[in-house]
DSSP file (Angstrom, degrees, kcal/mol; ACC not computed):
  #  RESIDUE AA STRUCTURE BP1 BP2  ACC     N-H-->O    O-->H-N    N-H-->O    O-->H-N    TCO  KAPPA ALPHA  PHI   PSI    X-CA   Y-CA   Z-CA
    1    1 A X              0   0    0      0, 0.0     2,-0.3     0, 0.0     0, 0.0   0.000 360.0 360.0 360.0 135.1  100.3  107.3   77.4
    2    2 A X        -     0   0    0      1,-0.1     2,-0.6     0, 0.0     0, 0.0  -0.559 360.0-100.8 -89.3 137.7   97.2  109.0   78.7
    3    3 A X        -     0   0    0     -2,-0.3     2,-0.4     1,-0.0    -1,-0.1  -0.397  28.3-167.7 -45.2  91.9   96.6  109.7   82.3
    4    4 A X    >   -     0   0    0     -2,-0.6     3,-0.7     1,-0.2     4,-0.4  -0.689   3.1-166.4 -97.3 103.0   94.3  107.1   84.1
    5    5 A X  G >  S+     0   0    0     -2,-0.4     3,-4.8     1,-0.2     2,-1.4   0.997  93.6  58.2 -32.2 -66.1   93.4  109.0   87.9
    6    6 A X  G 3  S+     0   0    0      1,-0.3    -1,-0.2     3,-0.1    -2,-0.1   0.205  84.6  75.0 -77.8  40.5   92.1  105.3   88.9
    7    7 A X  G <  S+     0   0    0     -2,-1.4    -1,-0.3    -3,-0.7    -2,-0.2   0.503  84.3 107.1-101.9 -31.6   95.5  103.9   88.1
    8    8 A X  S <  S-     0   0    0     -3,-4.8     2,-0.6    -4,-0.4    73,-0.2  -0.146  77.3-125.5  -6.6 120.3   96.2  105.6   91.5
    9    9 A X        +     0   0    0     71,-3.8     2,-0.2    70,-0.1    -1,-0.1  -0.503  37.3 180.0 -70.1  67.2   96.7  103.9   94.6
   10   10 A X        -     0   0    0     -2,-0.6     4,-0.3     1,-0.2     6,-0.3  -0.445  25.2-108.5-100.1 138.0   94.3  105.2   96.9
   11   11 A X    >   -     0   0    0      4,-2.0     3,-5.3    70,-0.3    -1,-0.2   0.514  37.6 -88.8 -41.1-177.4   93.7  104.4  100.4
   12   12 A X  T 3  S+     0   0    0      1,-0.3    -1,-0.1     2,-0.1    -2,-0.1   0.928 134.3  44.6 -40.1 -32.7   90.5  102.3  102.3
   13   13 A X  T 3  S-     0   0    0      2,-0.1    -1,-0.3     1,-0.1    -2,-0.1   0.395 130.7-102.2 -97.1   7.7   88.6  105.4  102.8
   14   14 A X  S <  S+     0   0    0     -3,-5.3    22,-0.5    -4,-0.3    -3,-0.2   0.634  75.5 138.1  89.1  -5.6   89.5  106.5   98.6
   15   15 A X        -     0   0    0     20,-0.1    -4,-2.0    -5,-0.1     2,-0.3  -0.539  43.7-162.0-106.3 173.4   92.4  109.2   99.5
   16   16 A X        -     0   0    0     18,-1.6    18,-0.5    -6,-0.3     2,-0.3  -0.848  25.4-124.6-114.3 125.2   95.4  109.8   98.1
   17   17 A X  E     -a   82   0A   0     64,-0.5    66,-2.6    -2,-0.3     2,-0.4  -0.914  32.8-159.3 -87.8 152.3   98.2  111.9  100.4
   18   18 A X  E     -aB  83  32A   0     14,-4.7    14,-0.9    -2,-0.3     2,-0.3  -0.816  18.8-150.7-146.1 131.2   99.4  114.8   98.7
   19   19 A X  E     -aB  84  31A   0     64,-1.9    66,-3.9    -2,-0.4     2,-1.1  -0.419   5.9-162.0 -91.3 133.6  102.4  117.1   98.9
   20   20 A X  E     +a   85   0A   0     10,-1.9     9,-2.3    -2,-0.3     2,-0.6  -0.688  23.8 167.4 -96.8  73.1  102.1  120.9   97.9
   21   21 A X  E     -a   86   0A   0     -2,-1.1    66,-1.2    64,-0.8     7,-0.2  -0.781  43.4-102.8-108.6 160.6  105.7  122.1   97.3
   22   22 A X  E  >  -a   87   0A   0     -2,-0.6     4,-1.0     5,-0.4    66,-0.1  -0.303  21.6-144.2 -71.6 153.5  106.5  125.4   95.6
   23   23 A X  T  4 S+     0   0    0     64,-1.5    -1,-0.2     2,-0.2    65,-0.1   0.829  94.5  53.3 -91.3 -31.8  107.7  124.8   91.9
   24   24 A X  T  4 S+     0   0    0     63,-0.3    -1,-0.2     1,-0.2    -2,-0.1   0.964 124.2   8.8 -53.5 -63.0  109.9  127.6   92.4
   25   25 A X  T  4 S-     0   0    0      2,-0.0    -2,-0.2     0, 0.0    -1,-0.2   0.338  94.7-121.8-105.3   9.1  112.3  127.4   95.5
   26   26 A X     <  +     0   0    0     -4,-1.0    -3,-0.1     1,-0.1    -5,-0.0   0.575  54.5 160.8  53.1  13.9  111.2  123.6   96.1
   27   27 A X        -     0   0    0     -6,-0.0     2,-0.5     1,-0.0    -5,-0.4  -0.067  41.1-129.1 -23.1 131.1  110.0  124.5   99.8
   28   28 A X        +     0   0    0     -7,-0.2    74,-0.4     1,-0.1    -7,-0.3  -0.941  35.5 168.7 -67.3  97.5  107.7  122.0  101.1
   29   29 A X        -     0   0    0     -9,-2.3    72,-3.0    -2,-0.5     2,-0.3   0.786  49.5 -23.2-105.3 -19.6  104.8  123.8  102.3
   30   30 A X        -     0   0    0    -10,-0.3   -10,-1.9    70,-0.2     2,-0.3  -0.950  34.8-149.3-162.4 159.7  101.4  120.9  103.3
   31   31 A X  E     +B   19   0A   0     -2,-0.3     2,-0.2   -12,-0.2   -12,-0.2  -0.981  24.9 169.2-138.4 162.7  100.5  118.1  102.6
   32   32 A X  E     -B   18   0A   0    -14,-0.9   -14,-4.7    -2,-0.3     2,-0.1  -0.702  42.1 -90.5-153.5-167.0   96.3  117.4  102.7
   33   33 A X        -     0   0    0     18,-0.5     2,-0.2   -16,-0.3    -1,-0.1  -0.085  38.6-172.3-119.4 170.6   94.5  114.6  101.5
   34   34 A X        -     0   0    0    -18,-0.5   -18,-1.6    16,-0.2     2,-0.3  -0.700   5.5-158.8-171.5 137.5   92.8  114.2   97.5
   35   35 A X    >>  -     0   0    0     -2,-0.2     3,-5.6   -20,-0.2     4,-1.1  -0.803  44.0 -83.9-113.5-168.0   90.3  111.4   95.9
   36   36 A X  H >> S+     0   0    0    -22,-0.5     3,-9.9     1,-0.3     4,-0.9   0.701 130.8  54.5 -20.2 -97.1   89.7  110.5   92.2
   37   37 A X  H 3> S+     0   0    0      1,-0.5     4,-0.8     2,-0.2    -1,-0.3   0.268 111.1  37.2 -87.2 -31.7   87.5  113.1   92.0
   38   38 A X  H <> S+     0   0    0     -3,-5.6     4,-0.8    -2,-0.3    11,-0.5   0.470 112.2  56.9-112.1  10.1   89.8  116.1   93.3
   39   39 A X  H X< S+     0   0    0     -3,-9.9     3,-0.6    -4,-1.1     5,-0.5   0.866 108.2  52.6 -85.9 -38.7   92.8  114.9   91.6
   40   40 A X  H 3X S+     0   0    0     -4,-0.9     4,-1.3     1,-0.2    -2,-0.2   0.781 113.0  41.2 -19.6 -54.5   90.4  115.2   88.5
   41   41 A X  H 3X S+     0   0    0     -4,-0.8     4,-1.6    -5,-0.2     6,-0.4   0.789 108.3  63.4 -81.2 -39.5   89.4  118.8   89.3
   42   42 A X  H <X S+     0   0    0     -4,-0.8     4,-0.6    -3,-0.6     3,-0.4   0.772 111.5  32.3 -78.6-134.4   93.0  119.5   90.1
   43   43 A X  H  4 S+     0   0    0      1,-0.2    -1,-0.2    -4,-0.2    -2,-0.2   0.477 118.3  60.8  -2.2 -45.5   94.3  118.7   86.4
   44   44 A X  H  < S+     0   0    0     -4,-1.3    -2,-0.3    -5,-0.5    -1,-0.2   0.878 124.0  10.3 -61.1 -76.1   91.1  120.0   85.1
   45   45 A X  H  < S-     0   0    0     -4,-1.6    -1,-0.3    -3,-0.4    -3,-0.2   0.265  90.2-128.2-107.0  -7.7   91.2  123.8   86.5
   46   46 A X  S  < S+     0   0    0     -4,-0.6    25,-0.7    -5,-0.2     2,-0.4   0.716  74.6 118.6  25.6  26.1   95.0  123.9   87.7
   47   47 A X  B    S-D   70   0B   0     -6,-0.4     2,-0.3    -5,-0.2    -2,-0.3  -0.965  79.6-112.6-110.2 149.2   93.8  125.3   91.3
   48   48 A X        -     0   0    0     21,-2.5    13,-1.6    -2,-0.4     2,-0.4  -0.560  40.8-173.8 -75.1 124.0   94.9  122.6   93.7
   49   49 A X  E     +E   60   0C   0    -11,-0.5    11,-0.3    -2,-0.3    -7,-0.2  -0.993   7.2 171.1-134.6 142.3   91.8  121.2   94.8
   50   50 A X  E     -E   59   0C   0      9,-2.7     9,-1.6    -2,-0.4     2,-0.5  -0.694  33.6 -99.2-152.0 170.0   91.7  118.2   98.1
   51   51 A X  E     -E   58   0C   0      7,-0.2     2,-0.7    -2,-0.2   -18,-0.5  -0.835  23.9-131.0-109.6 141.9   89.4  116.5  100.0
   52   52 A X     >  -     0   0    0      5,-5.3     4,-0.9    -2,-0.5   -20,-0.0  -0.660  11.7-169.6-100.0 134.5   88.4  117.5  103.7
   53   53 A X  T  4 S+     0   0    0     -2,-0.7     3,-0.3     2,-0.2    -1,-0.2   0.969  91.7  40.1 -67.2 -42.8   88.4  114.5  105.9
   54   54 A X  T  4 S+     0   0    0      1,-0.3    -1,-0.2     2,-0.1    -2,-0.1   0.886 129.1  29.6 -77.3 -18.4   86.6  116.7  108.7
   55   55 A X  T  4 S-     0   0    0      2,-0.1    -1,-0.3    -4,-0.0    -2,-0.2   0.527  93.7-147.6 -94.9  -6.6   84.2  118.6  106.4
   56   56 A X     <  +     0   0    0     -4,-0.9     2,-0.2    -3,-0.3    -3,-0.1   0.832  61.7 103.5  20.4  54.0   84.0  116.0  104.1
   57   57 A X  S    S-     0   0    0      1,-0.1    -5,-5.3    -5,-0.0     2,-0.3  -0.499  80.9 -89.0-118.2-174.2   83.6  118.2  101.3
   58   58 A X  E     -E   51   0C   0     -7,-0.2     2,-0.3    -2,-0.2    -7,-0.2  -0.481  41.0-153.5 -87.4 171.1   86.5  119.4   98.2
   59   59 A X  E     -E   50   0C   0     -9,-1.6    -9,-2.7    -2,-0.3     2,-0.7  -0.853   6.8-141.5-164.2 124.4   88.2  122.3   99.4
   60   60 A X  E >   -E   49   0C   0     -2,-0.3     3,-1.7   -11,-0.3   -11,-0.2  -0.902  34.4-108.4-102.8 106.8   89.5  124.5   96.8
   61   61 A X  T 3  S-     0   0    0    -13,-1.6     8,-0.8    -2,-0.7   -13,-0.2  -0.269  94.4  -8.1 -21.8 100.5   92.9  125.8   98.1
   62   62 A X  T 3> S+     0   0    0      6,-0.2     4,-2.0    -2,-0.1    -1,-0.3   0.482  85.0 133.7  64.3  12.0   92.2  129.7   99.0
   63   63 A X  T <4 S+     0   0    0     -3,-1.7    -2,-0.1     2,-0.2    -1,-0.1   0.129  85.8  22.6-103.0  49.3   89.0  130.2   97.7
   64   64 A X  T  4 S+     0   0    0      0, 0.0    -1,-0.1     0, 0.0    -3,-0.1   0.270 130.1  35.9-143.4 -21.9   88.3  131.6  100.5
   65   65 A X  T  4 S-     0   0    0      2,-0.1    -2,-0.2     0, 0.0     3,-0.1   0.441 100.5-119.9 -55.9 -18.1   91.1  132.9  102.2
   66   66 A X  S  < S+     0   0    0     -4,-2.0     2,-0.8     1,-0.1    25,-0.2   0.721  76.2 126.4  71.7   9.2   92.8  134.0   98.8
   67   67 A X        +     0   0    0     23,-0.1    -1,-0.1    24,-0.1    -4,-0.1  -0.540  40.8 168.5 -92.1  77.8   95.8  131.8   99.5
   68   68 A X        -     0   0    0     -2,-0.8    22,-2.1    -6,-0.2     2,-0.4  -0.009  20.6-161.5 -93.4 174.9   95.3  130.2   96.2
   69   69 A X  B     -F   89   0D   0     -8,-0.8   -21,-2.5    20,-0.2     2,-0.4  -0.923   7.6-153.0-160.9 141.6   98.1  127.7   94.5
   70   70 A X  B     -D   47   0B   0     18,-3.3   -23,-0.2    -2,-0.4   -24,-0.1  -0.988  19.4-106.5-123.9 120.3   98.0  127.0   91.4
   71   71 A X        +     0   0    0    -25,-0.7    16,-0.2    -2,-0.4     3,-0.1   0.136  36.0 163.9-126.2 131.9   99.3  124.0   89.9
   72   72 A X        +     0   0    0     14,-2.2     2,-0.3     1,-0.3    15,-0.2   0.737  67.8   1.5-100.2 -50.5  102.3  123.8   88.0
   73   73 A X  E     -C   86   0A   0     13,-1.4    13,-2.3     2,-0.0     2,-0.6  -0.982  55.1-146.2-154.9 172.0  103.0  120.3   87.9
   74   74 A X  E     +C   85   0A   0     -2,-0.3     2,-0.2    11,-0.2    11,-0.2  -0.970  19.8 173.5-136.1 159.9  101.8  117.2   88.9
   75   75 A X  E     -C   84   0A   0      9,-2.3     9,-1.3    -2,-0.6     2,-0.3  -0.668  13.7-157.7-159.1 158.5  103.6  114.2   89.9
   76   76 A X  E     -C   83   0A   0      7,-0.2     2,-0.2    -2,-0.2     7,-0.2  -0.981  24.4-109.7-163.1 146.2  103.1  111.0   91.2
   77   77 A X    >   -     0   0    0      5,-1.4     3,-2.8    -2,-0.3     5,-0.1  -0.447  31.9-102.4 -94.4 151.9  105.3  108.5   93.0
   78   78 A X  T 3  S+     0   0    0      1,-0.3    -1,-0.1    -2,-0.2     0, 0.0   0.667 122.7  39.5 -13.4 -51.2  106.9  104.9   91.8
   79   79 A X  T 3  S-     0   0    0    -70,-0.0    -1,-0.3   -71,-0.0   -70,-0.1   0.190 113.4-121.7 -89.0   7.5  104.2  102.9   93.8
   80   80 A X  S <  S+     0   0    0     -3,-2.8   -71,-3.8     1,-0.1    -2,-0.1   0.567  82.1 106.1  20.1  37.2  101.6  105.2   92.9
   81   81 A X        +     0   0    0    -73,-0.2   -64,-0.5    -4,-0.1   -70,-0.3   0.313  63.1  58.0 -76.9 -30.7  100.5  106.1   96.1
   82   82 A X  E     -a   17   0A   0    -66,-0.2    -5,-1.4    -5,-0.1     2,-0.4  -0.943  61.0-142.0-131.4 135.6  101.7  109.6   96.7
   83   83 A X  E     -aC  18  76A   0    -66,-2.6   -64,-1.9    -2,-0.2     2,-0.6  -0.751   3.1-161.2-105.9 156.1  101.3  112.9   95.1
   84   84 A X  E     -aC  19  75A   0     -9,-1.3    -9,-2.3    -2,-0.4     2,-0.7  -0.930  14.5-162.8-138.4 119.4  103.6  115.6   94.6
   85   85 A X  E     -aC  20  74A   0    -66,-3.9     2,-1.1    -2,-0.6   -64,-0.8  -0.805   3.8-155.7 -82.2  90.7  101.9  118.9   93.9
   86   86 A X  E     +aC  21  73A   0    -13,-2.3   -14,-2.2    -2,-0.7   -13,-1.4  -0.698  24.0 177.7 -98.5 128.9  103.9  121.5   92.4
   87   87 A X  E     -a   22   0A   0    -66,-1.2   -64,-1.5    -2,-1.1     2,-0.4   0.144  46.8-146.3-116.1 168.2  102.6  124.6   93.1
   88   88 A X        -     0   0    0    -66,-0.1   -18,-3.3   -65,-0.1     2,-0.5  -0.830  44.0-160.0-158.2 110.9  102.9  128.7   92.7
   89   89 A X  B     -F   69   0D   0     -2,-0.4   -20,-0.2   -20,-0.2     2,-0.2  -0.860  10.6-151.1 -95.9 142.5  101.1  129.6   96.5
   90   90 A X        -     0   0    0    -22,-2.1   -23,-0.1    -2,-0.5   -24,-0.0  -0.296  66.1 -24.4 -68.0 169.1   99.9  133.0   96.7
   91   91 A X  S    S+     0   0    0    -25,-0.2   -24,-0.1    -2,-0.2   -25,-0.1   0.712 119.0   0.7   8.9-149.0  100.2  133.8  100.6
   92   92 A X        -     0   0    0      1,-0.1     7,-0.2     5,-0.1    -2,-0.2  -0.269  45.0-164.6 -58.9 149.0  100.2  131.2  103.6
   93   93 A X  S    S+     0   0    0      5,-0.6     2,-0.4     6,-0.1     8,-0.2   0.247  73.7  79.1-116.0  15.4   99.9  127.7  102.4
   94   94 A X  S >  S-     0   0    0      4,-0.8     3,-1.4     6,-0.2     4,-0.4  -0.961  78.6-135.1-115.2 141.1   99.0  127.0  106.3
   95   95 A X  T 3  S+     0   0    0     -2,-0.4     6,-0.1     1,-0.3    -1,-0.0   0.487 105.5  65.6 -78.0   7.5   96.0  127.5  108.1
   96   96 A X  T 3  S-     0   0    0      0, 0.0    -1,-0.3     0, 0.0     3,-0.1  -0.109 125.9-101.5-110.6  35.4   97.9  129.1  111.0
   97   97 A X  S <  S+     0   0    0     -3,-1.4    21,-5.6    20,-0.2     2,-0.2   0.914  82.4 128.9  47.1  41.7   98.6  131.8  108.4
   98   98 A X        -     0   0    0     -4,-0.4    -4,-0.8    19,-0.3    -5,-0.6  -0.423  67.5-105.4 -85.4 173.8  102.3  130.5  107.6
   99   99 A X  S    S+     0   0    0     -7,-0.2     2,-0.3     1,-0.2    -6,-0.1   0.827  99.6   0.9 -46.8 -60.3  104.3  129.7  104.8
  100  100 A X  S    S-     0   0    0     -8,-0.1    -1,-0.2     1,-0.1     3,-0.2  -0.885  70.6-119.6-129.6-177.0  104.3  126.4  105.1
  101  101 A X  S    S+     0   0    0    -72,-3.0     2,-0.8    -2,-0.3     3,-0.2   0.630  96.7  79.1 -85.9 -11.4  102.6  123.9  107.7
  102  102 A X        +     0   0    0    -74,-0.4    -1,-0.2   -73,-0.3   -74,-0.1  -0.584  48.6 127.3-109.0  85.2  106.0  122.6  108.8
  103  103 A X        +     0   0    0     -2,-0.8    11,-4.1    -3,-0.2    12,-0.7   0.449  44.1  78.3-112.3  18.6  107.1  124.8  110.7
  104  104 A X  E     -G  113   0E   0     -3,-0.2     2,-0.2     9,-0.1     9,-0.2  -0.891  52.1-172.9-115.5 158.0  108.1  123.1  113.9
  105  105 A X  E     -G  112   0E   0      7,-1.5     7,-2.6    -2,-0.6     2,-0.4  -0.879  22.1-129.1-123.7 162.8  111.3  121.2  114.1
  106  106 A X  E     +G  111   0E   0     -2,-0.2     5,-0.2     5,-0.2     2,-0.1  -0.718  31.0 175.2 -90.9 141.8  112.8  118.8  117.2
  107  107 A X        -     0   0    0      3,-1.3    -2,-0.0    -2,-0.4    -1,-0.0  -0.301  64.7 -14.8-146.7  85.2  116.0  120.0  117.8
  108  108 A X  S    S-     0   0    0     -2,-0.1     3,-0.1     1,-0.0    -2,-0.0   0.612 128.8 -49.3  88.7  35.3  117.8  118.1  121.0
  109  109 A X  S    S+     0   0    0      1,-0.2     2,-0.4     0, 0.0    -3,-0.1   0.600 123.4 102.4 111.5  32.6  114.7  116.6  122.3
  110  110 A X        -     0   0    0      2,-0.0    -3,-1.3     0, 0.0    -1,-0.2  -0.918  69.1-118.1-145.1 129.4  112.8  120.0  122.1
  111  111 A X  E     -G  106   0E   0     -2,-0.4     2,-0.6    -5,-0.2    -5,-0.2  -0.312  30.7-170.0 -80.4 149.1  110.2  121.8  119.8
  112  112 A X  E     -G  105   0E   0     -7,-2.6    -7,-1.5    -2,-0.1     2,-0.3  -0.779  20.3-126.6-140.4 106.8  111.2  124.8  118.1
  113  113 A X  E     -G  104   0E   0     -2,-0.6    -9,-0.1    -9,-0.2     3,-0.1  -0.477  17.0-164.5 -71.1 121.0  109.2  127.4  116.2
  114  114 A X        -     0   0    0    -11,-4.1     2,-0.3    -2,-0.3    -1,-0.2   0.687  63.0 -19.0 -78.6 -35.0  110.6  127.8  113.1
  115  115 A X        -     0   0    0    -12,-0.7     2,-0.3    -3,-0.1    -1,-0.2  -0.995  68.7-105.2-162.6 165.4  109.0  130.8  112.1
  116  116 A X        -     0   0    0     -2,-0.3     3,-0.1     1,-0.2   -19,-0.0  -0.633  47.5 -76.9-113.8 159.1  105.8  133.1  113.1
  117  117 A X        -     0   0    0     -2,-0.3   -19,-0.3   -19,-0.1   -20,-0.2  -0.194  61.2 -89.2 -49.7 128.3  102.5  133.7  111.5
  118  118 A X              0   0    0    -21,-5.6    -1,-0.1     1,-0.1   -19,-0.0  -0.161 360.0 360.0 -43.3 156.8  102.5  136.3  108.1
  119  119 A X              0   0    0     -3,-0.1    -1,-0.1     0, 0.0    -2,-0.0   0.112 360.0 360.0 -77.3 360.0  101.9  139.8  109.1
């Protein structure tokens, strides 16, 4: 059966959420935002490509920073609602120049940084 994007479920505003984990070690590293239109670009070119709510532009994962990911597979959830990106990231997949964006955890009522910024 061929892939229909607008068989998606995408929210009021047109987005999609969608999670970037690595295809290798099965990290989680982000999750960002996508409509029709970047899941499109996304299959099309296999760089992960999302929509910015606050720029309201696409935003091509590392082209400009060079933390690129590049799409391995792509996935979609029972409800069709949710994406799951799998990925191969070059560098940080976080804009605070991490690994991933989840790097803080609660751990007895207290936040704890998991890890520090790439060198």
């Amino acid at each position: 059966m061929r892939f229909d994007p607008s068989a998606l479920k995408y929210n009021e505003a047109g987005l999609i959420p969608a999670i970037a984990q690595d295809a290798t070690s099965g990290e989680v590293l982000m999750m960002a935002w996508m409509n029709i239109e970047a899941v499109e670009k996304t299959l099309e070119t296999r760089r992960v490509t999302y929509w910015s709510r606050s720029r309201q532009s696409f935003w091509i994962k590392g082209e400009t920073s060079g933390h690129v990911q590049e799409l391995v597979e792509f996935r979609f959830d029972c409800d069709r609602d949710c994406l799951l990106v799998r990925i191969n990231q070059t560098g940080a997949a976080c804009h605070t120049n991490r690994r991933t964006c989840f790097y803080t955890s609660v751990e007895n009522g207290e936040e704890v940084e998991l890890m520090k910024p790439m060198g």
